[in-house]
ROLUM-827631 format. One record per atom (N, C-alpha, C, O): x, y, z; residue in one letter. Coordinates in pm, whole numbers, plus 50000, padded with zeros to 5 digits. Layout:
XYZA
...
END
This chain:
329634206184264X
330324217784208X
331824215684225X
332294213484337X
332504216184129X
334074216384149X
334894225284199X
334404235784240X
336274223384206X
336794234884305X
336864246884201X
336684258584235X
337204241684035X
337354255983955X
335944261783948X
336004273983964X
334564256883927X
333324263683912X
333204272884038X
332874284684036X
333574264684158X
333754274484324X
334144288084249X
333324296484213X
335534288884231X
336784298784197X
335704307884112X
335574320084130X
335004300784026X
334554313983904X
333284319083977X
332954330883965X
332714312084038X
331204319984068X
331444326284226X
330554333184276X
332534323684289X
332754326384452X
331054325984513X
330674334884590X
330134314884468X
329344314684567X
329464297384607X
329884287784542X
328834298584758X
328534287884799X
326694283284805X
325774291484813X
326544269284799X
324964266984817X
325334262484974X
326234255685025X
324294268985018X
324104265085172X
322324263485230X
321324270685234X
322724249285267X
321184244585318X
321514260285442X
322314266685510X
320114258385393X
319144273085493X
319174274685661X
319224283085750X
319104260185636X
318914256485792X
320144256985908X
320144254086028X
321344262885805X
322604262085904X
322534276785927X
322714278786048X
322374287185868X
322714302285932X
321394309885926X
320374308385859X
321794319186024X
320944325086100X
319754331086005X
319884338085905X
318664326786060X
317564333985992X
316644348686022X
315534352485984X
317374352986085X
316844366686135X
316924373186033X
315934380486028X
317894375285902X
317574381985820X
316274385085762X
315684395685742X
315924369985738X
314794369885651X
313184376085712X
312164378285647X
313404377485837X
311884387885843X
311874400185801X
311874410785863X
311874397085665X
311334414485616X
310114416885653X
309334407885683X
309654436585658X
308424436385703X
308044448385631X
308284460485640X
307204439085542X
307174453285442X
305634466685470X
305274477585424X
305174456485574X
303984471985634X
303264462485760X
303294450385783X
302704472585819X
302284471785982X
300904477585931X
300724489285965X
300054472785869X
299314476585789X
297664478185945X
296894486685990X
298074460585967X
296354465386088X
296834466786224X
295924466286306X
298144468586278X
298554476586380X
298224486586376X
297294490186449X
299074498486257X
298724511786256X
297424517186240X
297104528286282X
296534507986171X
295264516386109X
294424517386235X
293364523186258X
295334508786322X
294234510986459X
294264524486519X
293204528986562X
295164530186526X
295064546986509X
295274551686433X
294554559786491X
295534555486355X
295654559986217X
296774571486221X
296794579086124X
297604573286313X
298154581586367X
299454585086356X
300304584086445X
299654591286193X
300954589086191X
301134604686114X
300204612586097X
302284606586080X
303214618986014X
303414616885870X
304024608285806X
302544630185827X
303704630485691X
304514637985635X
304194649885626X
305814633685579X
306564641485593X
307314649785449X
307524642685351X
307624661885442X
307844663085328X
309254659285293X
309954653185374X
309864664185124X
310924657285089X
311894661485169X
312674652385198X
312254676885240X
313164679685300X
312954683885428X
313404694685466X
312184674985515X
311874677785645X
313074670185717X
313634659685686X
313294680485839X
314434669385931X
313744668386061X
312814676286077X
313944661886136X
312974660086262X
313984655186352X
314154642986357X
314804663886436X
316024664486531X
315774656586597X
316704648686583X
315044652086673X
314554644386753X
314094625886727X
313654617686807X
314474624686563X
313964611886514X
315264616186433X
315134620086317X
316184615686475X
317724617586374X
317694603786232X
318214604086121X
317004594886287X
316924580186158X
316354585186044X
316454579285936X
315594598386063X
314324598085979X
314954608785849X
314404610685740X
316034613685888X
317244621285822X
317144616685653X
317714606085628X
316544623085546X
316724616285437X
317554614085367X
317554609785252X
318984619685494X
320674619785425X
320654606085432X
321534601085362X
319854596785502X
320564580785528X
320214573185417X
320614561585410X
319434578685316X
318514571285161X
320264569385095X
320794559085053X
320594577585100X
322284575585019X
322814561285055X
323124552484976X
322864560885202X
324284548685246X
322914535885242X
323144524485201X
321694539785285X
320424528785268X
320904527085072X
320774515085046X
321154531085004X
320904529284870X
322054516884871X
321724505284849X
323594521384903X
324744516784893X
325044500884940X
325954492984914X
323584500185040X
323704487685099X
322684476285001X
322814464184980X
321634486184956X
320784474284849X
321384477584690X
320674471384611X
322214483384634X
323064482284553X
323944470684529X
324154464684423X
324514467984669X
325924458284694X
325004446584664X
325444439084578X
323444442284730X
322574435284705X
322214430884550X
321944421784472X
322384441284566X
321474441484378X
323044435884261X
322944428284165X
323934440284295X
325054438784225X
325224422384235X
325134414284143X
325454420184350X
325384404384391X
324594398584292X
325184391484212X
323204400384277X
322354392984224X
322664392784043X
322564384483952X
323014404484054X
323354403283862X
324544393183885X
324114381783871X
325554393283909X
326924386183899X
326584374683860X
326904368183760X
325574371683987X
325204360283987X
324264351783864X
324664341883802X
323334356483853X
322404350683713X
322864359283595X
321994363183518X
324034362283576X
325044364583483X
325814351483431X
326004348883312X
326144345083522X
326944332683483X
325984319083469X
325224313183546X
326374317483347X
324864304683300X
325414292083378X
326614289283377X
324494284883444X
324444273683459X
324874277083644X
325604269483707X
324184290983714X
325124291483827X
324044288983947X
324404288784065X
322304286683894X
321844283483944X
320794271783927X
319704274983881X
320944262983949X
319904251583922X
318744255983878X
318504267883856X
317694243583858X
316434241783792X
315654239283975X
314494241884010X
316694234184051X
315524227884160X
317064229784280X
318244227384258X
316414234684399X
315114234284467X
314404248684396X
314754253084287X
313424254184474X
312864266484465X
311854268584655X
311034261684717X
312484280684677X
313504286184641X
315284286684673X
315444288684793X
316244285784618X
317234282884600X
318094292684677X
318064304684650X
318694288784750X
319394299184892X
320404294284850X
320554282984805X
321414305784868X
322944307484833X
323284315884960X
322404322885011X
324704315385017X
325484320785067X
327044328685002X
328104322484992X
326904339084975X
327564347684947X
329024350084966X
329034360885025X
330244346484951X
331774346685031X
331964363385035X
331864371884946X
332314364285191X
332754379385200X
333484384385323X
334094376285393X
333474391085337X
333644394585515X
332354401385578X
332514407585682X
331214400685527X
330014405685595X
328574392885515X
328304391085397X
327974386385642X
326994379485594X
326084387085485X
325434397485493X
326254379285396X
325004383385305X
324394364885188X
325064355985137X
323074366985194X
322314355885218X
321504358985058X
321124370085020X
321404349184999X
320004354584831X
319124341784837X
319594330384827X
317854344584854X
317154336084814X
316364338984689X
315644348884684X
316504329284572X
315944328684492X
314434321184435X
314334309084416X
313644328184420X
312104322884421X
311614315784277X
310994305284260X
312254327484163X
311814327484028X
313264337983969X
313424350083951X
314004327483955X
315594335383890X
314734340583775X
314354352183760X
314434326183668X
313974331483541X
313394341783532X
313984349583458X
312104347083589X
311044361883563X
312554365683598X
313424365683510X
312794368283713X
313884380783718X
314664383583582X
314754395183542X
315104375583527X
315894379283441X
315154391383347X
315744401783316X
313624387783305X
313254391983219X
312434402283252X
312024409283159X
312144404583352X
311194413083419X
311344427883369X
312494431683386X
310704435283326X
311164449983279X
311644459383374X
312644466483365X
310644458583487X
311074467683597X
310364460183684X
309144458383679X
311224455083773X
310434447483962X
310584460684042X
311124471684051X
309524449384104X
308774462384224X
309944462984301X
310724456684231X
310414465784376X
311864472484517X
310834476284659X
309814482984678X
311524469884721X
311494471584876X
312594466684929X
313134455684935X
312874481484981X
314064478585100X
313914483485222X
313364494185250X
314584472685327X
314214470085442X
315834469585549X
316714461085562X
315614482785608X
316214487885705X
316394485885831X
316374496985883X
316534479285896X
316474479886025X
317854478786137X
318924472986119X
317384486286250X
318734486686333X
318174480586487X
317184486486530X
318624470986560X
318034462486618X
318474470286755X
319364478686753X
317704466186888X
318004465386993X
319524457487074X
319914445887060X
319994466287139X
321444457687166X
320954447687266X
322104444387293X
320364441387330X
319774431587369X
318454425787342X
317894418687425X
318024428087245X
317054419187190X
317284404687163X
318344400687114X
316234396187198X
316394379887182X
315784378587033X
314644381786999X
316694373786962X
316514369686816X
315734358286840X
314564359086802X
316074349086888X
315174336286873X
313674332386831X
313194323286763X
313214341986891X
311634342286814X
311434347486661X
310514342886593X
312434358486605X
312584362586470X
313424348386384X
313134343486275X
314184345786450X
314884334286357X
314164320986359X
314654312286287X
312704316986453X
312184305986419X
310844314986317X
310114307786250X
310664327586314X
309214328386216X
309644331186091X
308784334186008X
311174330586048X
311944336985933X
312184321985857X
312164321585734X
312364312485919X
312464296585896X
311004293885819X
310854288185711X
309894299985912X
308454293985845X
308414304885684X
308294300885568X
308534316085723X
308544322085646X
308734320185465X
308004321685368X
310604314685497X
311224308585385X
310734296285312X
311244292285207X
309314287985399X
308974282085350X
307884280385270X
307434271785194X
307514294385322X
306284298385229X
306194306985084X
305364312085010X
307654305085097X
308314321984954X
307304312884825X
306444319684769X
307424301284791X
306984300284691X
305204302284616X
304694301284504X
304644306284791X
303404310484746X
302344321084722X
301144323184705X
303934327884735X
303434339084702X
304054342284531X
305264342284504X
302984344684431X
303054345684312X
304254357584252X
304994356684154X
304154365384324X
305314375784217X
306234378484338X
306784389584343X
306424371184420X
307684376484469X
309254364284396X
309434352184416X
309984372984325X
311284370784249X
312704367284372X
313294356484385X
312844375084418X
314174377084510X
314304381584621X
313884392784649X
314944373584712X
315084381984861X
316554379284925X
316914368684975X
317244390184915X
318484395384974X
318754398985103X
317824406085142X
319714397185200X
320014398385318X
320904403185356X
321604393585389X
321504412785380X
322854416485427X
323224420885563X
322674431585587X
323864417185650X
324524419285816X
325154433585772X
325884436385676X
324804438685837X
325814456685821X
326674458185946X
327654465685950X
326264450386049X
327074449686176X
326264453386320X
325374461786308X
326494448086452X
325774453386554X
324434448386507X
323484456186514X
324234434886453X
322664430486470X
321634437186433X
320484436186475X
322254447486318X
321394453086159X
321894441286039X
322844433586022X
320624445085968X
320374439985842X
319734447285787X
318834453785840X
320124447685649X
319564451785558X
318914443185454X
319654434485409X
317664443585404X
317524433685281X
316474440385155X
315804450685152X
316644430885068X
316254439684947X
315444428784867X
315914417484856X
314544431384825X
313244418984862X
312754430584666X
312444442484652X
312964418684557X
312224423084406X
311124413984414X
311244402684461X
309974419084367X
308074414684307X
308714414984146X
309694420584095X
307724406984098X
307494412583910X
306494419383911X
306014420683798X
305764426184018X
304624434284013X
304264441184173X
304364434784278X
303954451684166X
303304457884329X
302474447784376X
302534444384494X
301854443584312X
300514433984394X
301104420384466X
300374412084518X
302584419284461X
302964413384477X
303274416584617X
303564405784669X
303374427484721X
303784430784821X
302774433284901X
302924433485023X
301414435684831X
300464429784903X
299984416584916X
299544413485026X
299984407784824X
300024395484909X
300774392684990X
300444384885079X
301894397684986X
303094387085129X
302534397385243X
302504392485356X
302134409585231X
301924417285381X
300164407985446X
299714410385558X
299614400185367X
298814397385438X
298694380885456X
297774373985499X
300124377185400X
300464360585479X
300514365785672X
301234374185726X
299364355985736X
299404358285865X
301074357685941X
301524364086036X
301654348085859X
303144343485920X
303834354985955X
304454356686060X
303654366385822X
304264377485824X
304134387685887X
305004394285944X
302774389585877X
302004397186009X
302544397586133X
302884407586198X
302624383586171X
302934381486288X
304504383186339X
304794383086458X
305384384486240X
306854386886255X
307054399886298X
307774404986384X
305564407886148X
306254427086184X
304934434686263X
304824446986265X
304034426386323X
303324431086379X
304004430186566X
304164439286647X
304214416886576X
303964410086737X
305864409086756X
306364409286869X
306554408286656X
308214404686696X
309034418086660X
310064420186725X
308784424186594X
309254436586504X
309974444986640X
311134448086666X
308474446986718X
308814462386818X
309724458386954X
310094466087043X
309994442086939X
310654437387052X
312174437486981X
313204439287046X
312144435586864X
313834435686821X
314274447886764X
315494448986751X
313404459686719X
314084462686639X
313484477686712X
312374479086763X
315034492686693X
314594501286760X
313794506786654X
312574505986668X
314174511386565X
313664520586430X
313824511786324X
314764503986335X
312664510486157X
312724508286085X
312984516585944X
312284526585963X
313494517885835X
313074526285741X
312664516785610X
313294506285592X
311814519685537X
311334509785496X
310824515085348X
309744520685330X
311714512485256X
311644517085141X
310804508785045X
310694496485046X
309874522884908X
309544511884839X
309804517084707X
309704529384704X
310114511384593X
310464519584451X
310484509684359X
309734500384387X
311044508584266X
311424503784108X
312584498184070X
313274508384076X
313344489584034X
314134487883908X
314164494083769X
314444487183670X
313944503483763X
313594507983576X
314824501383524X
315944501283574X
314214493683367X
314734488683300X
315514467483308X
316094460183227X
315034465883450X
315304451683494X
316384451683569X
316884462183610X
316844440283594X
318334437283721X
319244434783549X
320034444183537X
319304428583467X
320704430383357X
320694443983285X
321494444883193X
319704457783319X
319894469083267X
321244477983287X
321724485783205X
321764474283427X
322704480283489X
321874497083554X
322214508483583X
320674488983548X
320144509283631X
320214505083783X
320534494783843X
319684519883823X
319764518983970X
318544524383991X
317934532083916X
318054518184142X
316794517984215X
316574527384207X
317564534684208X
315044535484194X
314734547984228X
313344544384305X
312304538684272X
314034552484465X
313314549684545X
311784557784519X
311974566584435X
310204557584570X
309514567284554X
308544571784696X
307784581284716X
309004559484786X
308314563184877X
309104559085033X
309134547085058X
309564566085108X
310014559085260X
308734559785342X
307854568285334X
308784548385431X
308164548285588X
308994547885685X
310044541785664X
308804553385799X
309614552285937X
308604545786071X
307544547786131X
309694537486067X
308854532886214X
309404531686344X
309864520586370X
309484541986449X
309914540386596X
309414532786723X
308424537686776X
309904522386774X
309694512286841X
309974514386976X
309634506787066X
310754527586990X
311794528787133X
310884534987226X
311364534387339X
309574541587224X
308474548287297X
307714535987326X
308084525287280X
306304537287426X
305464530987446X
304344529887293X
304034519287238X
303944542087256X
303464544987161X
304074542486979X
304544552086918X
303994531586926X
304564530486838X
304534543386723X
303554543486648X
305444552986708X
305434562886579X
306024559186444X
307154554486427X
304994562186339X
305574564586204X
305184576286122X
304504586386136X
305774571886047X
305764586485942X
305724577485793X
305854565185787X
305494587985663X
305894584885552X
306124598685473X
305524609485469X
307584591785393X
307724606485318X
307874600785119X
308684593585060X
306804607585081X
307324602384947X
308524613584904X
308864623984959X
308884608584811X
310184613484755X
309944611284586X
311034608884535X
309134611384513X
308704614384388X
307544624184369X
306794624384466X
307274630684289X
306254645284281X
305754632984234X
304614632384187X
END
């Protein structure tokens, strides 16, 4: 890449293997943890729960603002022809900014064309001494498995600060988020590593209407919450579409 192509696309390609991979354990459900009690909350659209201040559905706003900046990234990007190769897959870029943010690309092409991808976004605010090391070696295996899972398109990463991330993870289809929740690899990140790093999760799931070159915006339809800071793991879910 030359220094003027640098200048026009301000991205860099960066082998994977140099920055931190903690982003990449998304966890998009705790599916045979929880069902072992079945024991959770549901919540309606305007419930507040003083006592679980995260669970506040004022935070869906600044949660939106952070997979927006995500989502914006990604148009810029497969906006400009020729800005991502044919090979490898999937194709990791590093982002220039003053806050890490990371895109791995699985299947640019579907994305482009996709009518509406599935959305999950993934919240989390970490423990101030939690040991990453075990999340950043199952986020490595992880990335190596993106390509086998059939409809997953895109996975976004962003540092928000204080050892949060946010990431924003497009399917070309729902069924697509059930296969990756039952890769064991994954399991094992948000089942067995999750409640050691991370205090609370919020864990969004919704739509693109109209594709990533529509210029629409996500509409979320369903949150989960997950609290890690008790002995007793608590969640909740609140949909947010009638």
């Amino acid at each position: 890449m030359t220094s003027s192509s640098n200048a026009r696309t301000n991205i860099k390609k960066l082998r994977w293997e140099w920055w931190p991979r903690r982003a990449f354990s998304v966890h998009l459900g705790f599916k045979q943890r929880m069902s072992a009690t079945n024991d959770y909350s549901r919540l309606r659209s305007a419930d507040i729960l003083p006592e679980r201040p995260f669970t506040n559905p004022a935070h869906n706003a600044e949660d939106l603002v952070s997979l927006h900046h995500m989502l914006d990234a990604l148009r810029r990007l497969l906006s400009q022809p020729g800005a991502v190769p044919p090979q490898p897959r999937p194709y990791v870029l590093f982002m220039e900014g003053q806050r890490r943010h990371r895109i791995a690309l699985a299947r640019p092409e579907v994305l482009l064309t996709c009518s509406e991808p599935a959305v999950v976004g993934f919240c989390g605010d970490s423990l101030p001494e939690a040991d990453r090391t075990p999340l950043e070696q199952a986020d490595a295996e992880l990335l190596d498995e993106f390509m086998q899972h059939p409809h997953l398109l895109s996975y976004s990463s962003l540092e928000v600060g204080h050892g949060n991330w946010r990431n924003l993870i497009l399917f070309s289809h729902p069924q697509g988020i059930d296969h990756w929740v039952v890769s064991n690899k994954h399991k094992y990140a948000a089942q067995a590593l999750s409640p050691a790093y991370y205090r609370y999760i919020r864990l969004h799931n919704g739509v693109l209407p109209g594709g990533l070159m529509s210029d629409s915006k996500i509409l979320l339809h369903r949150t989960k919450y997950y609290d890690f800071q008790d002995r007793t793991i608590w969640w909740a879910v609140r949909d947010l579409q009638p």
